[in-house]
FIVONU-430613 format. One record per residue: residue number from 1; z, y, x of N, C-alpha, C in turn; residue in one letter. Coordinates in steps of 0.05 Angstrom, whole numbers, plus 5000, padded with zeros to 4 digits. Last residue first. Example, Ala and Ser with C-alpha at 12.3 -4.5 7.8 and 13.67 -1.06 7.14 Angstrom:
% FIVONU-430613
+-----+------+------+------+------+------+------+------+------+------+------+
! seq !   nw !   nv !   nu !  caw !  cav !  cau !   cw !   cv !   cu ! type !
+-----+------+------+------+------+------+------+------+------+------+------+
!   2 ! 5142 ! 4955 ! 5257 ! 5143 ! 4979 ! 5273 ! 5157 ! 5001 ! 5258 !    S !
!   1 ! 5156 ! 4886 ! 5264 ! 5156 ! 4910 ! 5246 ! 5156 ! 4934 ! 5264 !    A !
+-----+------+------+------+------+------+------+------+------+------+------+
% end
This chain:
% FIVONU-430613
+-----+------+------+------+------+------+------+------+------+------+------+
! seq !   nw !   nv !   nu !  caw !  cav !  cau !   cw !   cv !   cu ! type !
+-----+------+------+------+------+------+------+------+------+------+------+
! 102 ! 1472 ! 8235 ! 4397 ! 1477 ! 8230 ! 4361 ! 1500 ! 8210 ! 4363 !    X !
! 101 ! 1440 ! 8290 ! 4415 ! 1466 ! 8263 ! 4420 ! 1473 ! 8260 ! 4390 !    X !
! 100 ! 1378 ! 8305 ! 4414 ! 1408 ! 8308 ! 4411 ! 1422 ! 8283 ! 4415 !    X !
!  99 ! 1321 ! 8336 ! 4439 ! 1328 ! 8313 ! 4443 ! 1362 ! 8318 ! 4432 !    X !
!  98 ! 1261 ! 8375 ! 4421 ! 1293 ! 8372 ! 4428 ! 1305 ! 8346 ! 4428 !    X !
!  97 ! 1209 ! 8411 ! 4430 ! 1225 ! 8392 ! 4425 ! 1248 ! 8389 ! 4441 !    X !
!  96 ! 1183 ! 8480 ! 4403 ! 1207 ! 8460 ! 4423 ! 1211 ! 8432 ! 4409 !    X !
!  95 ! 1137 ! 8522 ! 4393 ! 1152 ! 8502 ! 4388 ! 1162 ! 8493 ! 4407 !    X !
!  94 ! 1115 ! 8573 ! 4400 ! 1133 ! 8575 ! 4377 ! 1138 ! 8545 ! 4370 !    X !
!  93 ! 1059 ! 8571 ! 4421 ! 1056 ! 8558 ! 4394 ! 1082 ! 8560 ! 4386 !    X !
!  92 ! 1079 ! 8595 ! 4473 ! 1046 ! 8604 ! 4453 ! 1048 ! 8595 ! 4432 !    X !
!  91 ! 1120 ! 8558 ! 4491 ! 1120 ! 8592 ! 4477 ! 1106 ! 8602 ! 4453 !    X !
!  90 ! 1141 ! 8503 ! 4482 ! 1118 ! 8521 ! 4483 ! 1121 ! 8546 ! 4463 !    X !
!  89 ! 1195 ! 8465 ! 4514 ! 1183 ! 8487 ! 4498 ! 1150 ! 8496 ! 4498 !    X !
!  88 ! 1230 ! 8408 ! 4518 ! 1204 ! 8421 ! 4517 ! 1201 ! 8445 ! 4504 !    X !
!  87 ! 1283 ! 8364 ! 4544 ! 1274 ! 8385 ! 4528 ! 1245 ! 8414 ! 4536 !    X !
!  86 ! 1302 ! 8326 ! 4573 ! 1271 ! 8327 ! 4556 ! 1259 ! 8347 ! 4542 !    X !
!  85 ! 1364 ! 8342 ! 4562 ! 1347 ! 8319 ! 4574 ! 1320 ! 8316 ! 4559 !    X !
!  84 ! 1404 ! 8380 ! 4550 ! 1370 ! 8390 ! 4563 ! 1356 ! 8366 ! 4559 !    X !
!  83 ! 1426 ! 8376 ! 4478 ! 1417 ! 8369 ! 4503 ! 1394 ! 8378 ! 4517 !    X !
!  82 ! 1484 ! 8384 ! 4424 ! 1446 ! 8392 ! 4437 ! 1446 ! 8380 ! 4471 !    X !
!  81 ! 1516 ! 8341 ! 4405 ! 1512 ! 8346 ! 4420 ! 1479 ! 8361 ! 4431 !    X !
!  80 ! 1525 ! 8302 ! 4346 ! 1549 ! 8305 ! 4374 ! 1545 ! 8335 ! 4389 !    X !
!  79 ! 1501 ! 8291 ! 4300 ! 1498 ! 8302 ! 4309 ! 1518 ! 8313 ! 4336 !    X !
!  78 ! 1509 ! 8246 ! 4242 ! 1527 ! 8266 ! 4261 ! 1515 ! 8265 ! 4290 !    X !
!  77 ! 1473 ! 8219 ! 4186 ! 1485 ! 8219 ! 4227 ! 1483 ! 8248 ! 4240 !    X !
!  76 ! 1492 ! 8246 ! 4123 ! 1474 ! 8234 ! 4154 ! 1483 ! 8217 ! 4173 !    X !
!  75 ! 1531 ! 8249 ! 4068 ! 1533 ! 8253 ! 4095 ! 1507 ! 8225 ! 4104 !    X !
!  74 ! 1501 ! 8280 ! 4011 ! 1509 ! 8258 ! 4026 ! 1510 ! 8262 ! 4050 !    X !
!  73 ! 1537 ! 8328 ! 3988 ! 1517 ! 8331 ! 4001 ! 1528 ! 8305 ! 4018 !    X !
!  72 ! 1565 ! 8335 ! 3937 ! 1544 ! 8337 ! 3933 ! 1527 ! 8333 ! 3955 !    X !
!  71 ! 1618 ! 8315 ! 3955 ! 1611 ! 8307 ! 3921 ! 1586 ! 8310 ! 3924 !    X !
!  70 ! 1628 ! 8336 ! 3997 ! 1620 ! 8308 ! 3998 ! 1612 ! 8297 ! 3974 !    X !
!  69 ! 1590 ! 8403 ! 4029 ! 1617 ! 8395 ! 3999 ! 1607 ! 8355 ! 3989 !    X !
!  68 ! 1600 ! 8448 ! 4064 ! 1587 ! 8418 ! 4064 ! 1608 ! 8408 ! 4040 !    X !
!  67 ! 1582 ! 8520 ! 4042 ! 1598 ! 8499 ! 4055 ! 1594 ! 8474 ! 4049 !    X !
!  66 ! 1513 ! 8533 ! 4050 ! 1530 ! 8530 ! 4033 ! 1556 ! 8512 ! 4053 !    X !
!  65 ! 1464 ! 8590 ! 4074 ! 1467 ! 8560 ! 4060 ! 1503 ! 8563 ! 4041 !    X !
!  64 ! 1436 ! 8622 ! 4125 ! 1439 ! 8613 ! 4094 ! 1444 ! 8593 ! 4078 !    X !
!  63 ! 1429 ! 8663 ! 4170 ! 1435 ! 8632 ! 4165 ! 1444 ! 8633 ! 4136 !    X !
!  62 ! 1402 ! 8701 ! 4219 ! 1408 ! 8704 ! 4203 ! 1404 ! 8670 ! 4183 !    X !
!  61 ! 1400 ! 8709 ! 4292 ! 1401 ! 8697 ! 4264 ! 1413 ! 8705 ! 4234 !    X !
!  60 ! 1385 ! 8735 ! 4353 ! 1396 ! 8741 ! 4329 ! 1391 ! 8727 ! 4298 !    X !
!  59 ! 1376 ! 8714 ! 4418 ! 1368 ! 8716 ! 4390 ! 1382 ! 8723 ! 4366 !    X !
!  58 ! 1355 ! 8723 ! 4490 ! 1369 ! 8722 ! 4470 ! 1350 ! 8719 ! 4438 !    X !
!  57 ! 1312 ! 8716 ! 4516 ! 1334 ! 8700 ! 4522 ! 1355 ! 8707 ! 4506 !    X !
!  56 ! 1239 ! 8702 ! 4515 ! 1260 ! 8711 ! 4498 ! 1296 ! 8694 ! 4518 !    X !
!  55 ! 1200 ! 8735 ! 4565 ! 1203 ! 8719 ! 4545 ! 1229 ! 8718 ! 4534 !    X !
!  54 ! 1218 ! 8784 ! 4533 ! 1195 ! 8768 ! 4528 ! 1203 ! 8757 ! 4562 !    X !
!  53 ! 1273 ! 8794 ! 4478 ! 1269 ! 8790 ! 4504 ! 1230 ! 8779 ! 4505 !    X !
!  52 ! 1293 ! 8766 ! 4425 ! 1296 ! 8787 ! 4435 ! 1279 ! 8782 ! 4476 !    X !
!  51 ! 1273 ! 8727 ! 4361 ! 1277 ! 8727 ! 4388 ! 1283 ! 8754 ! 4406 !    X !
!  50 ! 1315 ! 8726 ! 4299 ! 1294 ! 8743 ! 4315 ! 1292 ! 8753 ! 4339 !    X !
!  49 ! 1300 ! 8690 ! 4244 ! 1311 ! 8685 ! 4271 ! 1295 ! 8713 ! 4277 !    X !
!  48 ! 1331 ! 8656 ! 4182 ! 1316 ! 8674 ! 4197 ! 1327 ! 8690 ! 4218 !    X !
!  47 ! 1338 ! 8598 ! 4151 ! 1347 ! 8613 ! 4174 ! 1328 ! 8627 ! 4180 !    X !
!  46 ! 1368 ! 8559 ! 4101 ! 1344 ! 8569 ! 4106 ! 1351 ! 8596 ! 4129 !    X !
!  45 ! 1415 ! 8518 ! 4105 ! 1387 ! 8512 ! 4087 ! 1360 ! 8533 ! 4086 !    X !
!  44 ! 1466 ! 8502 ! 4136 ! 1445 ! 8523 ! 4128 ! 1431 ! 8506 ! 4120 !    X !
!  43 ! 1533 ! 8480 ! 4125 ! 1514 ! 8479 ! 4122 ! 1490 ! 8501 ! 4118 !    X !
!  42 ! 1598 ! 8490 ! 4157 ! 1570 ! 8509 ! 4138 ! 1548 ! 8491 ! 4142 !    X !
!  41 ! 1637 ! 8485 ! 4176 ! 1634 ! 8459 ! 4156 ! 1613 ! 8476 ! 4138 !    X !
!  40 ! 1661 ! 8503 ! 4226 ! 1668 ! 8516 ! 4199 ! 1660 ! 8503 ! 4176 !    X !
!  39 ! 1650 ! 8460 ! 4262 ! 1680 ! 8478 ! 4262 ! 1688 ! 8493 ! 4239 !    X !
!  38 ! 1614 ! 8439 ! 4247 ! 1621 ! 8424 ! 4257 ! 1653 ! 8443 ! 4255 !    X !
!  37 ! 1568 ! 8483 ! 4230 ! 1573 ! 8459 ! 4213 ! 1593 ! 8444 ! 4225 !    X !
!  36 ! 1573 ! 8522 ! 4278 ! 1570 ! 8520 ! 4248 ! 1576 ! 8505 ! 4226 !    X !
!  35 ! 1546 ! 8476 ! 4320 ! 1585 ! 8494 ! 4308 ! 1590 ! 8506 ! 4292 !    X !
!  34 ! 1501 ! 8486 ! 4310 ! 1514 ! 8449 ! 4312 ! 1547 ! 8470 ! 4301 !    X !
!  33 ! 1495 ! 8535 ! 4324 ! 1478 ! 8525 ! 4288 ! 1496 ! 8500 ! 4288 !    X !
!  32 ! 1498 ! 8538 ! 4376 ! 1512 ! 8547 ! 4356 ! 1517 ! 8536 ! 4327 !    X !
!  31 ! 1468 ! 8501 ! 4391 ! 1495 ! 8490 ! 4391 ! 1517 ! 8509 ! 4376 !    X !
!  30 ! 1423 ! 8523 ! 4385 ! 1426 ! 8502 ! 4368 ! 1454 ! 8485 ! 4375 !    X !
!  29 ! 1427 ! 8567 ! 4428 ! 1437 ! 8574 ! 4397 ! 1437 ! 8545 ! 4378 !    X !
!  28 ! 1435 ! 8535 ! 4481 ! 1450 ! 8554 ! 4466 ! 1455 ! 8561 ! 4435 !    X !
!  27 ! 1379 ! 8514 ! 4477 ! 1399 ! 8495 ! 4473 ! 1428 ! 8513 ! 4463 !    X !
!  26 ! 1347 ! 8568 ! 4473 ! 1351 ! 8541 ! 4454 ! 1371 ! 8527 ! 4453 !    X !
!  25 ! 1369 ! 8584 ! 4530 ! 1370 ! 8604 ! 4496 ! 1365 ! 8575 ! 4479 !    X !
!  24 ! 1350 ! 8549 ! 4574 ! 1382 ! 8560 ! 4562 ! 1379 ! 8564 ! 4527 !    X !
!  23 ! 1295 ! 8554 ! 4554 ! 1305 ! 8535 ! 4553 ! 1335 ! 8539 ! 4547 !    X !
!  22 ! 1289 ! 8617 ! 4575 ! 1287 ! 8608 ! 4530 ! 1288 ! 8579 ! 4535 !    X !
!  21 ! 1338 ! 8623 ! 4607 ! 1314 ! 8633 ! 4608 ! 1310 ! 8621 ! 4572 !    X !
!  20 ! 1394 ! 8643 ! 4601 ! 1388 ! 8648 ! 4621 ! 1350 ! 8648 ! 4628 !    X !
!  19 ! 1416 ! 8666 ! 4536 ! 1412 ! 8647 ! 4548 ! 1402 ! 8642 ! 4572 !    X !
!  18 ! 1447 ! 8670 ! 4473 ! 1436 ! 8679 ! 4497 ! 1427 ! 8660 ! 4521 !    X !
!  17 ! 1456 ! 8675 ! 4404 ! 1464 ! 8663 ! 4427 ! 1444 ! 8680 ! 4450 !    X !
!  16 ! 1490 ! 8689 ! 4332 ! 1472 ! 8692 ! 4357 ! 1475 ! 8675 ! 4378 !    X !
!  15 ! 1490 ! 8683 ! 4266 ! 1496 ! 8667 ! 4282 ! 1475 ! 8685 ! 4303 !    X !
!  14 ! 1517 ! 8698 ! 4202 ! 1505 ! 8709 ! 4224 ! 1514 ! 8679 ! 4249 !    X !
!  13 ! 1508 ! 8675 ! 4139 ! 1531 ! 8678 ! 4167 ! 1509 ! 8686 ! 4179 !    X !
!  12 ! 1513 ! 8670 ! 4071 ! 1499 ! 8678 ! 4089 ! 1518 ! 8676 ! 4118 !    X !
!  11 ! 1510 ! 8630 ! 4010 ! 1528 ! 8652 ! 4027 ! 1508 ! 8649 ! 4051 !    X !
!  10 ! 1480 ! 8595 ! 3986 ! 1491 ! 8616 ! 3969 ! 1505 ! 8634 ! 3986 !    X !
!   9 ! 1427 ! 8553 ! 3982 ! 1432 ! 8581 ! 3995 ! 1449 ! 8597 ! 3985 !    X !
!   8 ! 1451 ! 8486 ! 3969 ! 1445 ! 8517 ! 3959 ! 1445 ! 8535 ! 3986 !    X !
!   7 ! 1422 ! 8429 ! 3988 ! 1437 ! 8460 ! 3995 ! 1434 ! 8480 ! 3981 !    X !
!   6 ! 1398 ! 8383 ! 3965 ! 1418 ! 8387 ! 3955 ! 1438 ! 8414 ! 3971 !    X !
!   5 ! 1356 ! 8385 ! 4012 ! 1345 ! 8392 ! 3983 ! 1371 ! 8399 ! 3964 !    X !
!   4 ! 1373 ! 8371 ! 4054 ! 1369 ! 8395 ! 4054 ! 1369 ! 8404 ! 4028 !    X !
!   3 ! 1421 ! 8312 ! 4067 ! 1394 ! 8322 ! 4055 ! 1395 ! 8353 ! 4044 !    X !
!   2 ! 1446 ! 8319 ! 4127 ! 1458 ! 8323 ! 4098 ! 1429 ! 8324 ! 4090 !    X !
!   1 ! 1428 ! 8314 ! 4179 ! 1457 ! 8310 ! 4176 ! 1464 ! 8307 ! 4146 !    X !
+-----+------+------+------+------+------+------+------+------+------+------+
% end
């Protein structure tokens, strides 16, 4: 959405979500992280997460960055919408792909 490299880390937000299994929970909190930037105009630049549950359905964040400021942070493509459609997890390896509405 914004090149990363031009974020300061200068303020911090909390962000959590929940979710019915860790598919829910993903799409949940990356719609938080989307509303972040979309309702309050935060940009993050570096996030620390900490799954709850095994497997996990909740999470607690911790988010770092900067409000989106147009002097310094060229605008991307906007980001609409997290989505299930396709969406993959693997536990063991701590990765997901994700598919968004753009």
């Amino acid at each position: 959405m914004t090149d990363l490299r031009k974020v300061r880390a200068t303020e911090e937000r909390a962000v959590s979500a929940s979710g019915a299994d860790p598919t829910a929970l993903v799409v949940a909190y990356l719609t938080e992280l989307l509303d972040l930037e979309q309702q309050d105009g935060f940009i993050g630049r570096a996030i620390e997460a900490r799954p709850i549950g095994n497997p996990p359905t909740a999470i607690v964040a911790s988010v770092r960055g900067e409000p989106f400021d147009p002097g310094r942070h060229p605008a991307g493509i906007e980001v609409k919408a997290i989505t299930f459609h396709e969406l993959a997890i693997d536990l063991a390896l701590g990765r997901a792909r994700v598919i968004v509405d753009i």
